[in-house]
N, C-alpha and C positions, 0 to 999 in steps of 0.2 A: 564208384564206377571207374573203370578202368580201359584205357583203349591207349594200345601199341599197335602203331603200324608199319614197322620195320620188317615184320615177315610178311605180310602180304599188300603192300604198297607196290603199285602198275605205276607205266606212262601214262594209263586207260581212266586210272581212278582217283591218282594222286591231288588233280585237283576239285574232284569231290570231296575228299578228304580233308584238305583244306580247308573247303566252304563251311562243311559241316563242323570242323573243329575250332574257325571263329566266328558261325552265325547261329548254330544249335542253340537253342534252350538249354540242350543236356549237353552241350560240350564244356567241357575240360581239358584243361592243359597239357599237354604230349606227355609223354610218361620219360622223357630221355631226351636231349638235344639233336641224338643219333637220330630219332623217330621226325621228329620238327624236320633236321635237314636234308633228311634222304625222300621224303615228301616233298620237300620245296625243288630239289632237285627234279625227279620225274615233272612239275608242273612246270616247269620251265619250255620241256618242248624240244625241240631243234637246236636250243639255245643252252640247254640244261648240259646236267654233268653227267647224266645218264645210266647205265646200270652196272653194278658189279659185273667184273667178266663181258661186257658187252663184246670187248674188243683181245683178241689171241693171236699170239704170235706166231709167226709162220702158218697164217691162213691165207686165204684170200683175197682178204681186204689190208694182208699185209701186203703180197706181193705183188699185186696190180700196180701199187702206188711206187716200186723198187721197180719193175720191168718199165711201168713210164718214166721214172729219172733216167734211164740207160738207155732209151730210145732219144731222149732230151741231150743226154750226153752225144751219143751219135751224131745225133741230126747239128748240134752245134761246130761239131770237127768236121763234119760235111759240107757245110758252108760256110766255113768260119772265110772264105775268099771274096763271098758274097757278103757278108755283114761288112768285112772291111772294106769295102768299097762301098756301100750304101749311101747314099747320100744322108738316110734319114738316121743313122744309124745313132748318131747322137741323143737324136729323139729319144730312138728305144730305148738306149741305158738308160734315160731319167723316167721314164714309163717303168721301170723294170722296180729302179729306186723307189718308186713311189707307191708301187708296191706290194714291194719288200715294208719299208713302213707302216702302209696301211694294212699289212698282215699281222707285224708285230703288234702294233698299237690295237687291232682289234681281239687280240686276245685278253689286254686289260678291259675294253669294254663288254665284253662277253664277260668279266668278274663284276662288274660294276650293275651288271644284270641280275646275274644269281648267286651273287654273294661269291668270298673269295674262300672259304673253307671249303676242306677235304672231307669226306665222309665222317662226320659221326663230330664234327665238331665247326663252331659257328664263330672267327673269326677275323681280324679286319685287312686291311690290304693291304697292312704295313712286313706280310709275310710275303706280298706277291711282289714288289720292287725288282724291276728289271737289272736281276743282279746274275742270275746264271750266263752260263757261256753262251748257249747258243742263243740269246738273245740279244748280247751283244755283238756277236759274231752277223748276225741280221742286220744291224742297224750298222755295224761297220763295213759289211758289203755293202750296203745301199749307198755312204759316202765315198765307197771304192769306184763303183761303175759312177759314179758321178765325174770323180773327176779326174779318172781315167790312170793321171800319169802320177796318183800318189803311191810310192811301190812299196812305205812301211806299212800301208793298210792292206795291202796285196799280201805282202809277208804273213801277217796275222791271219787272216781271212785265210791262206793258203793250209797253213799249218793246223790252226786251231780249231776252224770251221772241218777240214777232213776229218780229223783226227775226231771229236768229238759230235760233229754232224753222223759220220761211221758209224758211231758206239748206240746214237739214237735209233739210228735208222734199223739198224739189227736188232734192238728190243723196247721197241715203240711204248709196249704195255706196261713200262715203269710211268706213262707219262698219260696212254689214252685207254689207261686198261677198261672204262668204263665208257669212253666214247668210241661207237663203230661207226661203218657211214651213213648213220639216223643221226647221227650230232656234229653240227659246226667245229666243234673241235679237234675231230679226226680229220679235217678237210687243212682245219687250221694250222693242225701240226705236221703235217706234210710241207704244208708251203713253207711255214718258215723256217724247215729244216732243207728243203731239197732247192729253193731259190739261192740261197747265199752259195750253197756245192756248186750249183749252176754257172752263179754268177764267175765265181774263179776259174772254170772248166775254160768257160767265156773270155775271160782275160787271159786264158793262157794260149786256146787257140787261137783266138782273133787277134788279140793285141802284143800278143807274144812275151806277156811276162814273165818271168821263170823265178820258183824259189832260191834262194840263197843263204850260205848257210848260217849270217849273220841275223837270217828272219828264224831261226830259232830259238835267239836268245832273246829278241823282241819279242817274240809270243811268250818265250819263259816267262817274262819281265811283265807284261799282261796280265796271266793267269795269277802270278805271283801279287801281282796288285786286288786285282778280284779275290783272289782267298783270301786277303789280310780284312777290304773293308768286308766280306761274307763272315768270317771267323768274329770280328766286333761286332755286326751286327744279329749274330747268333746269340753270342751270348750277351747283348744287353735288352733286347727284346723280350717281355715277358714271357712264360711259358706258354699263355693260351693262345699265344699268335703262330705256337706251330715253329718257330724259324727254321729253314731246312734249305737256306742257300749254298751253293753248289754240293750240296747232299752229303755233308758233313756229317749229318745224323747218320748214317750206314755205319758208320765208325764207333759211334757210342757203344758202352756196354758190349756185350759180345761182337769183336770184329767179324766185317764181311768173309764170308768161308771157312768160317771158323778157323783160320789162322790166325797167331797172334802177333805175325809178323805184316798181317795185311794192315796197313796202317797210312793215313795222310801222306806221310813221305816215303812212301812204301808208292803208295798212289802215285806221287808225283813226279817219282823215279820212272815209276812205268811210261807215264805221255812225255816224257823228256826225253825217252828211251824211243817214244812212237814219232818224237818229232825226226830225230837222224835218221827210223828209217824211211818214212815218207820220205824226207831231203835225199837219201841215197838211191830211195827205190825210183823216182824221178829222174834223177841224172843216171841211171842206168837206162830207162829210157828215151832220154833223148841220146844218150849214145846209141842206143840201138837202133834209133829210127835214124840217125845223122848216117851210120853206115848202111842202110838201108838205101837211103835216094844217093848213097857213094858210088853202091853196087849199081842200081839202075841209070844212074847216069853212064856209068863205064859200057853196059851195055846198049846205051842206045850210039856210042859211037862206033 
């Protein structure tokens, strides 16, 4: 006897499925690890990994979640006169830190739940190690707005978090293609990409930080450290752990776009190339807004 349920596995029946496949008389073991974990996935629930395609880019439930960071961005340049005077405002930032934390942290527990493998394979957590960028770029805004006046975490968070929060936010579905808003994870992956954008929006109107062009070569020097321990730990990981820190795998075997000049340092040229111009596109606006209150002040004399 033979039973695959990789074609006709529900949220609805998955874990009947289950039931029947380790309490039956007549059951027998999955026919495929892919079968075992896309089963265990729907029986998870709210908490699972969810469906193929659940979730598509430029829908919906893509751009509700982009119109409300831009309403967040406003609303924070709009009162950024009133946070700076707040008494409690100190408060918030550790409220805000905390989190940012307890978002990032709860994406490991959400693995610790339904296993840390991707479709179609069952392996341990030693692939999920908070080693990508924007997970550090999370945890490094939370000790930014902590404590305010540290400006090389400002640098980094400035640069690294736009730059690569941006790249997220535009194609969600390398990350939640399978979670829509039926799963904790598409809620999950908003926050902790649109909180840390926030949080610097936040430092720069209210507290008035501003990038420098020396927070370039600090974020280089970052990124630069994170590829070295990613790159080791790719390749001394077994193969069944999947390793795929900061998505060095795109690179294998046939490069990305079928160029064969698209390559790591091909990569790395580009966000080096994306950090001067965010640092330049900035200082062209605050020159633009500097002669702006130039003009209106002249005119209100």
């Amino acid at each position: 006897m033979e039973f695959s349920v990789s074609s006709n596995i529900t949220a609805e029946n998955a874990q009947n499925v289950i039931e029947h496949m380790t309490n039956s008389e007549e059951a027998v073991p999955f026919t495929t690890h892919a079968d075992e974990l896309w089963c265990r996935f729907f029986s998870k629930g709210f908490f699972g990994f969810g469906e193929q395609g659940n979730f598509e880019n430029f829908t919906i439930p893509h751009f509700i979640p982009l119109i409300l960071f831009g309403i967040a961005i406003f609303l924070i340049w709009r009162f950024r006169a009133f946070f700076r005077a707040w008494k409690f405002e100190e408060n918030f930032r550790f409220i805000c830190a905390a989190i940012m934390i307890l978002v990032e942290m709860s994406y490991f527990w959400r693995l610790l739940y339904v296993g840390s493998g991707e479709t179609g394979q069952i392996v341990s957590l030693l692939d999920k190690l908070p080693l990508q960028v924007c997970e550090w770029t999370c945890i490094i805004c939370a000790f930014m707005v902590m404590k305010k006046k540290n400006n090389w975490m400002f640098q980094i968070c400035f640069f690294v978090c736009l730059i690569a929060g941006s790249c997220a936010l535009a194609i969600p579905d390398n990350a939640i293609g399978t979670a829509g808003p039926a799963y904790y994870r598409y809620y999950q992956f908003w926050l902790e990409h649109m909180l840390p954008m926030l949080a610097v929006f936040y430092m720069v109107f209210v507290h008035g930080f501003r990038p420098k062009m020396r927070g370039i070569f600090i974020s280089a020097g970052f990124l630069t450290i994170l590829g070295i321990i990613a790159i080791i730990l790719n390749a001394s990981l077994p193969k069944e752990h999947n390793p795929e820190y900061l998505y060095f795998y795109l690179f294998e075997g046939v490069p990305i776009i079928g160029k064969p000049w698209v390559t790591p340092i091909f990569f790395a040229i580009l966000v080096f190339s994306g950090f001067f111009g965010l640092y330049y596109l900035s200082k062209l606006i605050m020159m633009l807004r500097k002669k702006y209150v130039e003009k209106k002040a002249l005119e209100t004399k």
